[in-house]
matplotlib code that plots the C-alpha trace (Angstrom):
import matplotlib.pyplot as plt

x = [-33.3, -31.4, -30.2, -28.2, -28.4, -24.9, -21.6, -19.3, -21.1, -21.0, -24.1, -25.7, -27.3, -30.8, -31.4, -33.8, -34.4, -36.8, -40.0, -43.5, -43.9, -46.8, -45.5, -47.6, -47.4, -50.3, -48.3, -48.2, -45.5, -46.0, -42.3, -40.8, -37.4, -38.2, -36.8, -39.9, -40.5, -36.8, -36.6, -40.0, -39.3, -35.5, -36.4, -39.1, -36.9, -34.3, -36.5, -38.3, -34.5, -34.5, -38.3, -41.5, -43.3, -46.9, -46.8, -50.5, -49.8, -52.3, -50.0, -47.4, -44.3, -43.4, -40.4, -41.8, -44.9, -42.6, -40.7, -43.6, -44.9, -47.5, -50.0, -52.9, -54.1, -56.0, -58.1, -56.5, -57.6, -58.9, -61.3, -59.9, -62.8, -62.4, -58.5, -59.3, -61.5, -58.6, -56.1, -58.4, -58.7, -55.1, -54.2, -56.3, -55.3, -50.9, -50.7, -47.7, -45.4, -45.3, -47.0, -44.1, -45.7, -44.5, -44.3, -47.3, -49.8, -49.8, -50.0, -54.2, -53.9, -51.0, -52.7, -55.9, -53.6, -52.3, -55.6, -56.2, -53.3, -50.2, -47.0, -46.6, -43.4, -43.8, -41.1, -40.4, -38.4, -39.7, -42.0, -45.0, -46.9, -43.8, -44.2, -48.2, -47.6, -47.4, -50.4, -52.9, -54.5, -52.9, -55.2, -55.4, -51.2, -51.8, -54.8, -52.4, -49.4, -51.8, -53.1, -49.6, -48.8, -51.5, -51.3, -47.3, -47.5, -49.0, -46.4, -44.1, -41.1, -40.1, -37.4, -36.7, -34.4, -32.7, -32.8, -34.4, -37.9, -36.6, -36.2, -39.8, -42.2, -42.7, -40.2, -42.0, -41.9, -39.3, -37.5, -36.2, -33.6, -32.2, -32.3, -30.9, -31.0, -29.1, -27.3, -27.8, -24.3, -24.4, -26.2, -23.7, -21.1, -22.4, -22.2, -19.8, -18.8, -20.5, -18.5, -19.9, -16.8, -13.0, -10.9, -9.6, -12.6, -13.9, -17.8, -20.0, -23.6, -27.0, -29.4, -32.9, -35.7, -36.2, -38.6, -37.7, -35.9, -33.5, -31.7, -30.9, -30.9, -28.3, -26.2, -26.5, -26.0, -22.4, -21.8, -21.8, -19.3, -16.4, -16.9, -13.5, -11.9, -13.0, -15.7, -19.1, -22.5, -24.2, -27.6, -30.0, -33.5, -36.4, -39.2, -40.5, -37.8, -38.8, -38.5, -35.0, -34.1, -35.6, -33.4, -30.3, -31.2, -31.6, -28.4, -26.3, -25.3, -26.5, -23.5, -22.0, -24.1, -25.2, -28.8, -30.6, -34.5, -36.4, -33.5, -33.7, -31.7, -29.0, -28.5, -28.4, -25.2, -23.9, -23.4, -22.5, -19.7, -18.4, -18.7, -16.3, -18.0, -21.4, -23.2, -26.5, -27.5, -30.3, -31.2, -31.9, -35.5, -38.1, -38.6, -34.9, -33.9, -35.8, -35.9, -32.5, -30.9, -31.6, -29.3, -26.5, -25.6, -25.2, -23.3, -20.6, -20.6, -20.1, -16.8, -17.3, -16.2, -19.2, -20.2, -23.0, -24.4, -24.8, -28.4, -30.5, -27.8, -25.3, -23.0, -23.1, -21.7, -20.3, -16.8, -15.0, -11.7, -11.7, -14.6, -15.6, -16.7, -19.2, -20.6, -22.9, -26.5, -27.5, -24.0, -23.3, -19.5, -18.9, -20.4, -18.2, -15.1, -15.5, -16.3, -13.2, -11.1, -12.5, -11.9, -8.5, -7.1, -7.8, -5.3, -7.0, -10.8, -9.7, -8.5, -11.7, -13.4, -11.6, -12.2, -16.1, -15.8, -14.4, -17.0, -20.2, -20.6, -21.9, -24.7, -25.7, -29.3, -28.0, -26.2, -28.9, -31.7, -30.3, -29.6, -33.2, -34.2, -32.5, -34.4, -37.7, -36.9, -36.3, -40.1, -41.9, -39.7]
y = [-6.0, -2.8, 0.0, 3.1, 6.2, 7.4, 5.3, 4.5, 2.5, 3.6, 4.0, 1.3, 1.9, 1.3, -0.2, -2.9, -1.3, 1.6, 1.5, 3.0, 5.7, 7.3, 9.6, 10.7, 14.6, 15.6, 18.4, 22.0, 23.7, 27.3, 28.0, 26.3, 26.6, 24.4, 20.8, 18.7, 20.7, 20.6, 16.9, 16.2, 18.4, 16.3, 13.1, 13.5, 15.4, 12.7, 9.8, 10.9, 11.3, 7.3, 6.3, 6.5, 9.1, 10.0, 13.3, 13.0, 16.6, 19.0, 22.1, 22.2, 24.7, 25.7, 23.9, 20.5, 21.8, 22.7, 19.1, 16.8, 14.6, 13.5, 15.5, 14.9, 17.8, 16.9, 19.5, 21.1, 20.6, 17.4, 16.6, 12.8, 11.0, 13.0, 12.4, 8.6, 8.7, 10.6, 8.8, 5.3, 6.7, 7.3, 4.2, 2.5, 4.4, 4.9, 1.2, 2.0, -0.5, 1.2, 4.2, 6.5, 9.1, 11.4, 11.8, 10.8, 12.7, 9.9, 7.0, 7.0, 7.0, 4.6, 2.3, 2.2, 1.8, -1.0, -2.8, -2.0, -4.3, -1.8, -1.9, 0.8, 2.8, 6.1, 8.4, 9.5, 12.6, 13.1, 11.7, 13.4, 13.0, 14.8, 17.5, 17.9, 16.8, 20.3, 21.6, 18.6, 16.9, 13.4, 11.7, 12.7, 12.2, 8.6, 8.6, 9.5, 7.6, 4.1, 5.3, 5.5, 2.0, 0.6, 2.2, 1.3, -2.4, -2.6, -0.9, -2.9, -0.4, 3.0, 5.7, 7.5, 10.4, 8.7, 5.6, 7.3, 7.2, 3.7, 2.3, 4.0, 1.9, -1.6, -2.8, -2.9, -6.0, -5.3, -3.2, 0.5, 2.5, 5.4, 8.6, 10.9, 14.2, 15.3, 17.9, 19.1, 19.2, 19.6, 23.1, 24.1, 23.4, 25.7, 28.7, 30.9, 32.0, 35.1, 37.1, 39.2, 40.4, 40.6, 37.6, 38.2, 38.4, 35.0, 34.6, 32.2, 31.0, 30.0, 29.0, 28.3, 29.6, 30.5, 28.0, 26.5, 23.5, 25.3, 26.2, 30.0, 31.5, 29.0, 30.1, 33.8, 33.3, 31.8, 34.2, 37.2, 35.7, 35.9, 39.5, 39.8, 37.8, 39.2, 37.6, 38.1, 36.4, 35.7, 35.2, 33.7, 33.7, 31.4, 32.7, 35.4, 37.9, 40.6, 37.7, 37.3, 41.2, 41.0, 38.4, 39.8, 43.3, 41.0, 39.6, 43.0, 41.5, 43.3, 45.6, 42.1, 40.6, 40.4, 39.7, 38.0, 36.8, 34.2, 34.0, 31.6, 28.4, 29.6, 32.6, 30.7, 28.4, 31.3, 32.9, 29.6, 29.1, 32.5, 31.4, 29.7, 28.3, 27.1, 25.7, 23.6, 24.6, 22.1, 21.0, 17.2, 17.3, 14.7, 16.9, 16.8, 13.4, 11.9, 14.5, 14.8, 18.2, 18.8, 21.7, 19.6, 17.9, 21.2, 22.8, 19.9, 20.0, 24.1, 24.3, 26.0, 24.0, 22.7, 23.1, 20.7, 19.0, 15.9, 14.9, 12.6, 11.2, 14.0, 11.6, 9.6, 12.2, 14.6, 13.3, 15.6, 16.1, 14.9, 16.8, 19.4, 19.9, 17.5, 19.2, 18.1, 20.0, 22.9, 23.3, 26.5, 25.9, 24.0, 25.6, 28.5, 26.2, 24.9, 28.2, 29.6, 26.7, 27.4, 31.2, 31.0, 28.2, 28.6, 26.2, 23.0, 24.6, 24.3, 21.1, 20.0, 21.5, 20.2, 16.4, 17.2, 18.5, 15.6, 13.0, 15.6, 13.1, 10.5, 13.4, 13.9, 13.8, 11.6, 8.9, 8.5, 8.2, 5.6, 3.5, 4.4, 2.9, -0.2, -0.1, 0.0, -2.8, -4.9, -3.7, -4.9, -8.7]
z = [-35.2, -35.0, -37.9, -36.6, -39.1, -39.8, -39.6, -42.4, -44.6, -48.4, -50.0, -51.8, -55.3, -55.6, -58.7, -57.7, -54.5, -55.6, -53.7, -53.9, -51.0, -49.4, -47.2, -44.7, -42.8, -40.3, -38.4, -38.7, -41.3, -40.0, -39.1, -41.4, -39.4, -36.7, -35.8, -37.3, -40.5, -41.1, -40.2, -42.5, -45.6, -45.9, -45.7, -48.2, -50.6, -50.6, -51.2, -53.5, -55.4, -55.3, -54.9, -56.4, -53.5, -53.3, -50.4, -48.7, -46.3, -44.3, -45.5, -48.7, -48.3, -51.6, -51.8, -51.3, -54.0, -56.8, -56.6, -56.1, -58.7, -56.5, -54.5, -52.5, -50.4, -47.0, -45.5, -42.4, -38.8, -37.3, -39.5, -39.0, -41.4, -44.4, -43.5, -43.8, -46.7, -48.5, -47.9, -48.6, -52.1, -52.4, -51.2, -54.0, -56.6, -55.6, -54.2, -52.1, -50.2, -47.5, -46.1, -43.8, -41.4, -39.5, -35.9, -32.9, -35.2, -38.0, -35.9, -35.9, -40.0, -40.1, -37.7, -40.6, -43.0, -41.1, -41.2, -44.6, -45.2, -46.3, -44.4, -42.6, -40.1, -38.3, -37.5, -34.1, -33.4, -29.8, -27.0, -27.9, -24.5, -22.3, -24.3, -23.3, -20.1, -18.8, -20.6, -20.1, -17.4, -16.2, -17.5, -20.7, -21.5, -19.9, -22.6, -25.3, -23.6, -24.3, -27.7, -29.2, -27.4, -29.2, -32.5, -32.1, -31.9, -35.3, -37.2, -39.5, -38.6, -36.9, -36.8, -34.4, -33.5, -30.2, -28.6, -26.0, -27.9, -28.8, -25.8, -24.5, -26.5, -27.9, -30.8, -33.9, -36.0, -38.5, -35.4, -35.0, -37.4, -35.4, -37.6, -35.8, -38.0, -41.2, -43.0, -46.4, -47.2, -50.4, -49.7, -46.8, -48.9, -51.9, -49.5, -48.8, -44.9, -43.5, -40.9, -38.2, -36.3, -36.8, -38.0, -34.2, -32.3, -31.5, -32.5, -30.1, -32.0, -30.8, -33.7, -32.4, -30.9, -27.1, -25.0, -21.9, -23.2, -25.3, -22.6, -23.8, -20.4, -19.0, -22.1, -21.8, -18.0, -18.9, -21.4, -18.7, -16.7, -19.7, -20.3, -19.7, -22.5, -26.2, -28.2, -30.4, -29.8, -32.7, -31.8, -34.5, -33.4, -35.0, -32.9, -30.2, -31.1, -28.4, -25.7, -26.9, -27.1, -23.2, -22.2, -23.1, -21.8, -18.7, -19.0, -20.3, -23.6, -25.9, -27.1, -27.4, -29.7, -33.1, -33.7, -36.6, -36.6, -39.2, -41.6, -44.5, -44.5, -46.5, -44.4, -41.4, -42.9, -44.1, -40.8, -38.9, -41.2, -40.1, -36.5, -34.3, -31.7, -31.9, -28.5, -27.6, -24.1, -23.6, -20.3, -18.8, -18.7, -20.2, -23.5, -24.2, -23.1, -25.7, -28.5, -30.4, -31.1, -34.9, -35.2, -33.7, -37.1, -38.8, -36.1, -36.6, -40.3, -40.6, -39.1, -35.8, -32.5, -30.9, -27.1, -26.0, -23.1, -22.8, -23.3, -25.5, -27.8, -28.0, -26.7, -30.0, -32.2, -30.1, -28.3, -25.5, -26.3, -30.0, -32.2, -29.4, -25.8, -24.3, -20.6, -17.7, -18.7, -16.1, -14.8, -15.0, -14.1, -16.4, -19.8, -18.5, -18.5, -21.7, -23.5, -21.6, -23.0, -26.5, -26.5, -25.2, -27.0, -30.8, -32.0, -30.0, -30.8, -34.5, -34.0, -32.6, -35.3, -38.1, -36.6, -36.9, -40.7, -41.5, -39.6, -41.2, -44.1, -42.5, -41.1, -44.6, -45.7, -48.7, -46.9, -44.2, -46.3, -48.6, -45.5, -44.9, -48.1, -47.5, -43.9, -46.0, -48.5, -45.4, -44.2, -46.9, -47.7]

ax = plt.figure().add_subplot(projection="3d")
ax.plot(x, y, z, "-o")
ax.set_aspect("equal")
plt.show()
């Protein structure tokens, strides 16, 4: 069996549907603007709008504390049997149908949980083990590489942010639902557009932080090629700020661009909607092939033209031609082609960006996770 997040599909009331839901989160919520957070804190605050949801966490950002109606602190660290007596006890007491973790770090409880008798379904947003792979000894990723095998062929069901990770390990029993990543549009729709140059002086975004699979020197490298032709980089940084004041020193962009660090969510729509072009620069390497671009979906949704390459499943949601600029990652050529095409053609980058507005509600947190509901209900027949 196979589900895809998104599509047209309406969504489905879920009067008889509403289920009992421990959700399970291991990982650390430190920056709360990265990928995972992001990913983690949505899809718990939307099904717990439709379900019964117990939240059994190592950390609690405030907003997920102050719209719970169910906590259960763990202690943090790896203190893995006061995790298991924990959740034993909350098991008993909450009697879920179906316990939901998130990403590699919950498969160890899930599998438990698994023996204890509860359905269970983990949710993948990358391939954990590529991302050690450069910090750990071989041995040790196949280690992890067999563990999550293992732990994996007990679930009842996963999701998983590309069919990348899906096509990587065994199908679970009640098989994959491919989540890509979500919008809030209802939030991005509340705010109003932030400008940071003239109506006349094209503005290019980057949203993210600066590690080596972002892909931010490839951008900036582009970006100092088309020095001749106006436009404003509106650089949001999530992380290492001085790193990214170096790099475009490096590159001589500073008097073009406008730089903002750690801004709140709201900010951070704010000043996409402003923007005309937004671009994700990643790379093709075994981080991003499997883990799907979480800023993509707001990108599409908050009317700038989008400039992507082509890895994971880009492909899926972004279409050259009709709702922005799809590219070959690492060629340089041809990220300065399509930003020159964007810059000097307004009327066909509108276009473009128009066509993604009107697709962003099948991105939406709302839609997806009712589908995910429905995905659920399926687990536990």
């Amino acid at each position: 069996m196979g589900w895809e997040g998104g599509g047209e599909n309406c969504r489905l009331p879920f009067l008889f549907l509403s289920m009992r839901i421990l959700f399970l989160y291991t990982g650390s919520l430190k920056n709360p603007q990265r990928g995972t957070p992001i990913r983690a804190s949505n899809l718990y605050r939307y099904l717990r709008m439709e379900h019964e949801t117990h939240l059994l966490s190592s950390e609690f950002p405030e907003q997920w504390s102050g719209e719970a109606t169910r906590l259960s602190r763990v202690i943090p660290g790896f203190n893995w049997l006061f995790r298991v007596w924990t959740m034993r006890r909350v098991l008993r007491s909450f009697r879920p149908d179906i316990v939901y973790g998130q990403t590699h770090m919950s498969l160890f409880l899930l599998k438990v949980a698994s023996i204890w008798g509860y359905r269970t379904c983990v949710d993948l947003h990358s391939c954990w083990e590529e991302e050690v792979v450069s910090t750990q000894p071989s041995w040790k990723v196949t280690m992890y590489r067999a563990l999550h095998f293992y732990c994996l062929r007990s679930m009842d069901g996963a999701t998983v942010a590309s069919r990348a990770i899906r096509d990587r390990y065994p199908t679970p029993a009640g098989g994959w639902f491919v989540l890509h990543g979500g919008i809030d549009l209802s939030l991005l729709q509340s705010i109003d557009p932030e400008r940071v140059a003239p109506s006349s002086v094209p503005v290019i975004a980057y949203c993210g932080n600066i590690r080596f699979y972002q892909g931010v020197e490839y951008l900036l490298g582009a970006l100092e090629h088309l020095l001749d032709i106006p436009w404003c980089f509106l650089f949001i940084c999530s992380s290492d700020e001085e790193r990214a004041r170096s790099l475009l020193r490096k590159h001589q962009l500073e008097d073009r661009t406008i730089f903002f660090s750690s801004l709140a969510q709201e900010r951070v729509f704010a000043l996409l909607k402003g923007a005309d072009i937004a671009v994700v620069p990643r790379p093709d390497i075994p981080i991003t092939h499997f883990a799907f671009p979480s800023k993509l979906p707001e990108y599409l949704a908050s009317g700038s033209v989008v400039i992507c390459t082509d890895v994971s499943d880009a492909s899926s949601i972004v279409h050259d031609g009709t709702n922005g600029w799809l590219i070959r990652p690492g060629d340089e050529k041809d990220l300065i082609r399509a930003l020159e095409d964007a810059l000097t053609h307004p009327e066909e980058r509108r276009k473009r960006a128009a066509q993604a507005t009107k697709e962003s509600p099948n991105y939406n947190w709302s839609h997806l996770v009712a589908q995910l509901g429905l995905y659920f209900h399926t687990l536990t027949i």
